[in-house]
matplotlib code that plots the C-alpha trace (Angstrom):
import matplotlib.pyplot as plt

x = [0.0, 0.5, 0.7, -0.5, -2.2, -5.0, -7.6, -9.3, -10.8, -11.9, -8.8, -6.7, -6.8, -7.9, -11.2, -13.6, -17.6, -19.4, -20.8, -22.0, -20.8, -21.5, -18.1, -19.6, -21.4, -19.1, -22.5, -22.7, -26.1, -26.1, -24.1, -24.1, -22.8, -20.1, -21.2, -20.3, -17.3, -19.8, -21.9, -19.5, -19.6, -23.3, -22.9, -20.2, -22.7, -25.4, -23.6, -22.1, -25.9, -27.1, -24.5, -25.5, -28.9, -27.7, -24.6, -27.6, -30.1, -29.6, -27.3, -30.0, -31.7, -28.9, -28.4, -32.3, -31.8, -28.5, -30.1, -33.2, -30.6, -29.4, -33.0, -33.8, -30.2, -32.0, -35.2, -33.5, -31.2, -31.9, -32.1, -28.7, -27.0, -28.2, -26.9, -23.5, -23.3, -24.3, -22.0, -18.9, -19.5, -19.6, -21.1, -24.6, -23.8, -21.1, -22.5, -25.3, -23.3, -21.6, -25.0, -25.5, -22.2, -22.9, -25.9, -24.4, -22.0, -24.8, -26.6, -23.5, -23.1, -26.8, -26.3, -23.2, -22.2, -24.0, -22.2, -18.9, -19.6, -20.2, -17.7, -14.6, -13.8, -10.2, -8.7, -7.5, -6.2, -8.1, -11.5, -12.9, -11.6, -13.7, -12.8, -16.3, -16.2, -18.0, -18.0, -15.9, -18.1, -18.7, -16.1, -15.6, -15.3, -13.3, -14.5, -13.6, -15.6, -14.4, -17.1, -19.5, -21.4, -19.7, -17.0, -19.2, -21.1, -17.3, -17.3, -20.9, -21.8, -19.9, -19.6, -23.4, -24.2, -21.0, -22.7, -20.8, -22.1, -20.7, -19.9, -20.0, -17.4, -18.0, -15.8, -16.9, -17.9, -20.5, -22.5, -25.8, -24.9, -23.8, -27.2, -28.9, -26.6, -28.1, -31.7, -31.5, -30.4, -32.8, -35.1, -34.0, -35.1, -31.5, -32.1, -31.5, -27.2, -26.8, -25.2, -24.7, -23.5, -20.7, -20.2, -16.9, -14.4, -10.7, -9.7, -11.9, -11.4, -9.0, -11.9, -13.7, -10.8, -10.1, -13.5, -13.4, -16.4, -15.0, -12.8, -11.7, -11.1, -10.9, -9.8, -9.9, -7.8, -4.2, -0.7, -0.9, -4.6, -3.4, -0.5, -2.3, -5.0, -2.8, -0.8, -3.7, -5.5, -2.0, -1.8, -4.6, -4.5, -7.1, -7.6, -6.9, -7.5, -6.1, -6.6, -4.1, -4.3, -1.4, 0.5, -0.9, 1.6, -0.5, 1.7, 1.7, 3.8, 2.6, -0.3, -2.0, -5.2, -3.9, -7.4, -8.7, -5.4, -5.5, -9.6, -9.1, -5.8, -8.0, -10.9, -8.7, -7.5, -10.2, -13.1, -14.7, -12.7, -9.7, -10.6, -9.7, -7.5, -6.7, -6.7, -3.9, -1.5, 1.8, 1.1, 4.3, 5.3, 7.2, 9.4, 8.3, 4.5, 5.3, 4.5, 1.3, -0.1, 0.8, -0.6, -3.9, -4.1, -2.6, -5.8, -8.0, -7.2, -8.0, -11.8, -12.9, -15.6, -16.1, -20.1, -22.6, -21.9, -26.0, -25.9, -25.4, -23.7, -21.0, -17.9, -15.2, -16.8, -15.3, -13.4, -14.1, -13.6, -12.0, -9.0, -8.6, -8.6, -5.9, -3.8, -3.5, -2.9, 0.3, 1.6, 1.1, 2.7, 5.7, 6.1, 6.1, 8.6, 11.2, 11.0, 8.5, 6.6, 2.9, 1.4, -2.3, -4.4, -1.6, -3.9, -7.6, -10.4, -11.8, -15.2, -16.4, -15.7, -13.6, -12.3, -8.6, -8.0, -7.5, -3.6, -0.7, 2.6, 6.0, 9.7, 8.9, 12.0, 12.3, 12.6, 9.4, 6.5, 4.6, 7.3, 6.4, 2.8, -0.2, -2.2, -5.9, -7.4, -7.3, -3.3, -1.4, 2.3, 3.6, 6.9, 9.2, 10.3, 12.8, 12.3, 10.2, 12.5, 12.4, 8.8, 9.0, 11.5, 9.8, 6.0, 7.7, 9.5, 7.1, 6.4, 2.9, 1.4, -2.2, -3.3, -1.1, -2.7, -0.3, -1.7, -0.4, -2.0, 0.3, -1.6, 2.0, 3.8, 1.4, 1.6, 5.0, 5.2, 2.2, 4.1, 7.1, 4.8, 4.5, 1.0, -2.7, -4.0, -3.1, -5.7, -4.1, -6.0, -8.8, -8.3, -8.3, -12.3, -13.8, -16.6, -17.7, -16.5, -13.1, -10.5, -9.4, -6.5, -2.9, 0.9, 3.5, 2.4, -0.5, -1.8, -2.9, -6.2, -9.1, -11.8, -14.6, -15.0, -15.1, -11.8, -13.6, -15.5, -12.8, -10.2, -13.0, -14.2, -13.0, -12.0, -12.4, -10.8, -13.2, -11.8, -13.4, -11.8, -13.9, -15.1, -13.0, -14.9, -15.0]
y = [0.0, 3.4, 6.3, 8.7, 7.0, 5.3, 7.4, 4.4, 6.2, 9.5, 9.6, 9.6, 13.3, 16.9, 17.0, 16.5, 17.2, 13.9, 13.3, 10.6, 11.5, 8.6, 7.6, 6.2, 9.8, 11.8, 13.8, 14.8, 13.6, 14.6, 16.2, 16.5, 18.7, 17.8, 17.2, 20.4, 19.9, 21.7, 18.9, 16.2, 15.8, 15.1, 12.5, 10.5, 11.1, 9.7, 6.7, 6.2, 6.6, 3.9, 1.6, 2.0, 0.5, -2.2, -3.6, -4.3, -6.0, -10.0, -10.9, -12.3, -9.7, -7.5, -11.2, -10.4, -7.1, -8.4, -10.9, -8.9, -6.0, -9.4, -10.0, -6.6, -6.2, -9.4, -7.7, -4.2, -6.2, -4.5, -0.9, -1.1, -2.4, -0.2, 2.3, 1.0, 0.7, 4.8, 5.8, 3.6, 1.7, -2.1, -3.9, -4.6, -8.1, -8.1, -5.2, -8.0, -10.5, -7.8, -7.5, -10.9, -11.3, -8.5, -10.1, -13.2, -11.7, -10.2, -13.4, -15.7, -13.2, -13.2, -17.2, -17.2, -14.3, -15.4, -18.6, -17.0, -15.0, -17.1, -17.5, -19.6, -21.5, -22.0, -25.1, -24.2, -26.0, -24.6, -22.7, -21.7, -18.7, -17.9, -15.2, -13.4, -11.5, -7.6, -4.8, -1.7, 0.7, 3.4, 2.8, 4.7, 2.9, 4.4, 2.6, 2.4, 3.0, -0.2, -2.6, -0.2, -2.5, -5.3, -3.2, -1.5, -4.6, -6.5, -4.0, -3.7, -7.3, -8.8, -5.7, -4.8, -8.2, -7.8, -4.6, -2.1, 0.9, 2.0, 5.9, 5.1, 7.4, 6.4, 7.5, 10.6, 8.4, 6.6, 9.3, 7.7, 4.0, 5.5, 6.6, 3.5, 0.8, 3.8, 3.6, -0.4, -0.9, 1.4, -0.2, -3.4, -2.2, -0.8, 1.7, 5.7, 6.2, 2.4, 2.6, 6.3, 7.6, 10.8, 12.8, 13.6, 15.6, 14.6, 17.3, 16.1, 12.5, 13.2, 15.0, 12.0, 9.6, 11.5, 11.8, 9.6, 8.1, 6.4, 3.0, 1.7, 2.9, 0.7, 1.6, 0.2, 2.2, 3.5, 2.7, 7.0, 7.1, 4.0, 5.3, 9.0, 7.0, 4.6, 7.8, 9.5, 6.0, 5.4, 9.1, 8.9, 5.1, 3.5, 0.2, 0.1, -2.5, -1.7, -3.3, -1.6, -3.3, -4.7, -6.0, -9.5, -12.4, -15.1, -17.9, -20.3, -23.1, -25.5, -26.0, -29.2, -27.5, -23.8, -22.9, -23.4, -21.5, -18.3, -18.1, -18.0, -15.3, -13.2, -13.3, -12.8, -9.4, -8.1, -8.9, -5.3, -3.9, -4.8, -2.4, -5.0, -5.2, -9.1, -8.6, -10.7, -7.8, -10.0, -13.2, -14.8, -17.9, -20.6, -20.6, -24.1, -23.2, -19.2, -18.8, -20.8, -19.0, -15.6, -16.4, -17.1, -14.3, -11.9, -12.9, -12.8, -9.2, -8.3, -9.9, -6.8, -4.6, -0.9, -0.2, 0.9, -0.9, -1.1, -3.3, -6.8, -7.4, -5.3, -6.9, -4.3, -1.5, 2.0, 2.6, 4.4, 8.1, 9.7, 10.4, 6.9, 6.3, 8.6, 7.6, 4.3, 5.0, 7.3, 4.4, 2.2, 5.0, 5.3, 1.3, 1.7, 4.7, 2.8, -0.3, -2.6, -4.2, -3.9, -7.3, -6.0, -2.8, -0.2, 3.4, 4.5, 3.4, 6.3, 5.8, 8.1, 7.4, 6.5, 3.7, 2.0, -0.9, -4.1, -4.1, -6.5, -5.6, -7.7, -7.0, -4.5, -4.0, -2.4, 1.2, 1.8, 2.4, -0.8, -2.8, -1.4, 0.4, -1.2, -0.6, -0.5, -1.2, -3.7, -3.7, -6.4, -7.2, -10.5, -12.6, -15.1, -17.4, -19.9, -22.3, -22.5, -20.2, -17.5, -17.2, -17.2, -14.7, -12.5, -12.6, -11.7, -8.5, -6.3, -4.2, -5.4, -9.0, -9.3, -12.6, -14.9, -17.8, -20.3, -22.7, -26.3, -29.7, -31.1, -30.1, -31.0, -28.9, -25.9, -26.0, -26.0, -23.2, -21.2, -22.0, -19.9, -16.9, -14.0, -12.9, -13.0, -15.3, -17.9, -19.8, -22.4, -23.5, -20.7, -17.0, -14.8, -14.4, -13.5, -15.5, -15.2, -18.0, -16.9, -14.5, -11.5, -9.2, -9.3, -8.9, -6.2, -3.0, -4.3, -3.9, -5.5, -6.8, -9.5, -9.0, -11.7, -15.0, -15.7, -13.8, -10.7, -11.0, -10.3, -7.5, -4.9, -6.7, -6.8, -10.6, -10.1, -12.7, -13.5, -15.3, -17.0, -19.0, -20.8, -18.4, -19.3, -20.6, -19.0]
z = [0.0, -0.7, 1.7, -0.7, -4.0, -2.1, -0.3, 1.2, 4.0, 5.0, 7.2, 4.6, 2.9, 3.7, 3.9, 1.2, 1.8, 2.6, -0.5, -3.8, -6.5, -9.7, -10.9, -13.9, -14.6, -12.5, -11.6, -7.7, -6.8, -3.3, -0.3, 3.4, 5.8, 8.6, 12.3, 13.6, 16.1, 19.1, 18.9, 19.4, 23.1, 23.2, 20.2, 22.4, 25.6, 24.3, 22.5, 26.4, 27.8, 25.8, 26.2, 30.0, 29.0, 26.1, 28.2, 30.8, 28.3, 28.1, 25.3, 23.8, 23.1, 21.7, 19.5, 18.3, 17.4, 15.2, 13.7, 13.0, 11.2, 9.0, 7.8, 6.9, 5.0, 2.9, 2.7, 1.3, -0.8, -4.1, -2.5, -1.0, -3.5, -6.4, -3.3, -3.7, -7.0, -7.6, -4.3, -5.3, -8.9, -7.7, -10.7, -9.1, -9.5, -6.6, -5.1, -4.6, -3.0, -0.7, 1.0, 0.9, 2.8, 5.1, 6.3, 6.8, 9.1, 11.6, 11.4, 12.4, 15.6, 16.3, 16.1, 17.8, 19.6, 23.0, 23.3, 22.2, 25.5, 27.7, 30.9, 30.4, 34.1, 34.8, 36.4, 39.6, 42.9, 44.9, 44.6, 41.5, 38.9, 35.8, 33.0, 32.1, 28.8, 28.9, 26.3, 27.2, 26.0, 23.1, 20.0, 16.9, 13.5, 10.9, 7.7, 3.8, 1.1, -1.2, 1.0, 2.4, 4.3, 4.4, 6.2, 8.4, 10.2, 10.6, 13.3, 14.4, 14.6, 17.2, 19.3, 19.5, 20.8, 23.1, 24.3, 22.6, 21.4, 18.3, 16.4, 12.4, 10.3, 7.1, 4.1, 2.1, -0.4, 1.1, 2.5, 1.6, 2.8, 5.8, 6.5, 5.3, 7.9, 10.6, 9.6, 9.5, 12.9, 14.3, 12.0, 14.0, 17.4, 18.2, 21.2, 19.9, 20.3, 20.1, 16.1, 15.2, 12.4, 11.9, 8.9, 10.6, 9.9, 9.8, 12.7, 15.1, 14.7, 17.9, 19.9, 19.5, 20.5, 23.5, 24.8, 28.1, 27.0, 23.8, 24.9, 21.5, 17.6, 14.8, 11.4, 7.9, 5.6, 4.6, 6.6, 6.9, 8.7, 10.3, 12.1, 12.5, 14.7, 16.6, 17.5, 18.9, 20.3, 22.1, 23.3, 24.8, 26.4, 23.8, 22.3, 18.7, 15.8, 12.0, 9.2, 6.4, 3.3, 1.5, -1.1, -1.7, -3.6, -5.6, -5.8, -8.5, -8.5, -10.8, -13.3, -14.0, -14.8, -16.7, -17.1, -13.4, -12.3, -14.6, -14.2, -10.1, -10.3, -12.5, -10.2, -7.3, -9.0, -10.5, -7.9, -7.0, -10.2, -7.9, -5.0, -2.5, 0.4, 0.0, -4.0, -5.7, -6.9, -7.3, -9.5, -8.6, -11.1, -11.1, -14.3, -15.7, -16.1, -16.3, -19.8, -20.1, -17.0, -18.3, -21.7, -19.9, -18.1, -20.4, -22.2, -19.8, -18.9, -22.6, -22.4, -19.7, -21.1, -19.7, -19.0, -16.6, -13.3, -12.7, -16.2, -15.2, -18.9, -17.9, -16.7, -15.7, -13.7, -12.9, -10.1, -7.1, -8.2, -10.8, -8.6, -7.8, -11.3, -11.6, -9.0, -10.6, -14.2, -12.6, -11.0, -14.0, -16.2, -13.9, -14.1, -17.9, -18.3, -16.4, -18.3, -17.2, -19.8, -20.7, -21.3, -21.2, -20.4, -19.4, -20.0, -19.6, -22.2, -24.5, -22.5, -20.2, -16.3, -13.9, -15.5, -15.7, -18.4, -16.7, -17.0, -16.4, -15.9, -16.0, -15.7, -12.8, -10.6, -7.2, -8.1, -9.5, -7.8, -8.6, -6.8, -3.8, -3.4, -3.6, -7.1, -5.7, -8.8, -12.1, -12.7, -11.5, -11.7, -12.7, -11.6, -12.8, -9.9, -10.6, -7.7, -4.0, -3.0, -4.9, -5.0, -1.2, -1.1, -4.0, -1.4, 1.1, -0.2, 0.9, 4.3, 4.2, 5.0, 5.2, 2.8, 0.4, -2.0, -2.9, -6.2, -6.7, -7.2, -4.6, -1.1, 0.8, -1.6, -1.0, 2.3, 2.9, 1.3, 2.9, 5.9, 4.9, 4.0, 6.3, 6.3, 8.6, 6.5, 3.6, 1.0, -0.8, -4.2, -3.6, -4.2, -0.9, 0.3, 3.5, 5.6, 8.9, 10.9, 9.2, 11.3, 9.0, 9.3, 8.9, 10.2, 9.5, 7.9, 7.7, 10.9, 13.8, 15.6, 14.1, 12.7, 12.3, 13.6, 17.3, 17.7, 16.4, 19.5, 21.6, 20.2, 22.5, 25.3, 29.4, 29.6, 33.3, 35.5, 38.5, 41.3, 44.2, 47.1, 49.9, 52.7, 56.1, 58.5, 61.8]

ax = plt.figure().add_subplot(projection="3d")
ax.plot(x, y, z, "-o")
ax.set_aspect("equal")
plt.show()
């Protein structure tokens, strides 16, 4: 990742009115005004009031309400995605399956959180000891605007049935799915200050942090706004949980089925036009199956059609913002006026929008910037390893390590090189995904702190050791 092409969050540039503006159109469509800085305070007080009352409701019910947001994410389905695809140009197929995912996340905690929670005894010699698992109260959310919702409820699930209450600052982006996660869990039954939303400004993300109120901040965005808010979380003695991005190797070393391989790297780079954090951005090949792999996906880079992302025909959709767009096609021509070579894509469509031509880059060396930043978009770069240890040596040349894939028919194989990666997470013969039950985040630059899974339960919560001894008799 970048600290300076990829404004993933609203934390990571001056600020820009909260806002959606069609990158397919480039037409703002709506805007919305900051929360004023004066009316901060009584924001946090009333998230910490109502975590008074929700800490003290049975789990189960906070699990109801939860659950209840996951049906009525089904039941808006169409709504929000079309949502997404105006705010942030998803093709409305994926922006589809992004709901679909989102609700699956608040109905696996509304399933699970309660027994997640439940008190952990301790064998001890003498007496009994137990470790009891309570929220810490209000937290603010720094989200992206790449998964809108998806994003939003990682953080929302397992802390609202935890009994955390939670302060929502969305990026500019997504002014309008900010909104619509807020009306949905109210719509849920969640108390008034339970899930709020902010239209905050940059500058008083520290007011916020500093409140005494607020316990925790979580962010999901660049290794700038990552180390801006763990420098203010740590100034002022608060939990903190990042999630960074990063520079993702796809590791191929051999090829029985050239097809099958090629068809999952492509997806694994192009899914949500390659706005991904665990997109595969270094195709990394071993030298004896290199140029039938690169052949493939040289092609299928080429078969991506620009078109309107609400058109389910279309199969490359814009990117995020015509800055974003930008950003990328800099990096790409940096690549190429040093030497790398172009293999597919490498400049912007004549079609109107924020759109990058899916493009794959070889022979890139370390002192361009494609070697070392993240390209959040449809570019990828691809490598020649000669052996195991190359390839291991050519994933882990990077600052970053959130997810790896590693490709090979022999499982034993695979795995013994997964093992040598340094990364969160590893998916051997699948391209990197994201489900509930699975733990998400990374290692390095990439930042700290899970997300999802029962571990997601956890990063916020006072596991409180209670210890009891027989009373003496007298």
């Amino acid at each position: 990742m970048t600290t300076t092409e990829r404004p993933k969050t609203a934390s990571d540039a001056a600020d820009r009115p909260y806002a959606t503006v069609n990158p397919y159109t480039g037409e703002t469509e709506r805007e919305f005004p900051f929360l004023d800085a004066s009316g901060i305070d009584e924001v946090v007080d009333r998230a910490s009031a109502a975590h008074r009352e929700w800490r003290a409701r049975p789990v189960e019910e906070r699990a109801a309400v939860v659950g209840r947001a996951g049906e009525l994410m089904l039941e808006r389905r169409d709504e929000l995605a079309a949502l997404i695809t105006r705010e942030m140009g998803k093709r409305i197929k994926e922006a589809a399956g992004e709901v679909q995912l989102a609700a699956s996340i608040l109905a696996y905690y509304a399933e699970n959180g309660p027994r997640f929670l439940e008190p952990r005894p301790i064998d001890v010699m003498q007496g009994e000891a137990v470790v009891v698992n309570e929220p810490i109260g209000v937290l603010l959310a720094i989200e992206p605007w790449n998964y809108p919702l998806y994003q939003a409820v990682r953080v929302a699930g397992p802390n609202l049935v935890l009994g955390n209450t939670i302060l929502l600052k969305h990026a500019e982006l997504n002014p309008q799915c900010a909104l619509a996660l807020e009306r949905l869990f109210r719509d849920a039954g969640a108390p008034e200050g339970v899930y709020t939303n902010v239209f905050l400004r940059i500058a008083d993300v520290e007011k916020v942090v500093a409140h005494r109120s607020v316990q925790g901040v979580t962010l999901t965005g660049s290794e700038r706004a990552g180390a801006s808010v763990a420098e203010i979380a740590g100034r002022h003695l608060k939990k903190s949980v990042l999630e960074l991005g990063g520079s993702d190797p796809f590791v191929v070393l051999d090829a029985d089925d050239v097809g099958r391989t090629v068809k999952a790297a492509t997806m694994g780079r192009m899914a949500n036009t390659g706005q991904a954090c665990i997109a595969a951005k270094r195709l990394i090949v071993l030298d004896e199956v290199y140029d039938d792999v690169v052949e493939g996906l040289t092609q299928a880079f080429a078969g991506f059609r620009p078109g309107d992302p609400a058109d389910p025909a279309t199969t490359l959709g814009p990117l995020s913002s015509e800055r974003a767009a930008q950003d990328l096609a800099a990096q790409i021509r940096d690549a190429v006026d040093k030497g790398a070579t172009v293999l597919a894509g490498g400049g912007r469509p004549d079609v109107p929008g924020a759109f990058v031509e899916p493009t794959l880059l070889a022979d890139v060396t370390p002192e361009m910037r494609a070697y070392r930043e993240e390209l959040f978009g449809p570019a990828a770069v691809v490598y020649r390893a000669r052996d195991e240890d190359e390839a291991v040596e050519l994933a882990n040349a990077t600052d970053y390590g959130l997810s790896a894939v590693v490709y090979s028919s022999d499982l034993d194989r695979a795995r013994a090189v997964a093992d040598r990666l340094e990364s969160g997470m590893v998916w051997i013969n699948q391209p990197s995904g994201s489900s509930p039950e699975l733990p998400f985040g990374g290692v390095k630059r990439s930042g700290y702190g899970r997300e999802l899974s029962e571990l997601g339960m956890f990063e916020f919560a006072n596991r409180r050791l209670v210890r009891t001894l027989p009373a003496k008799k007298k």
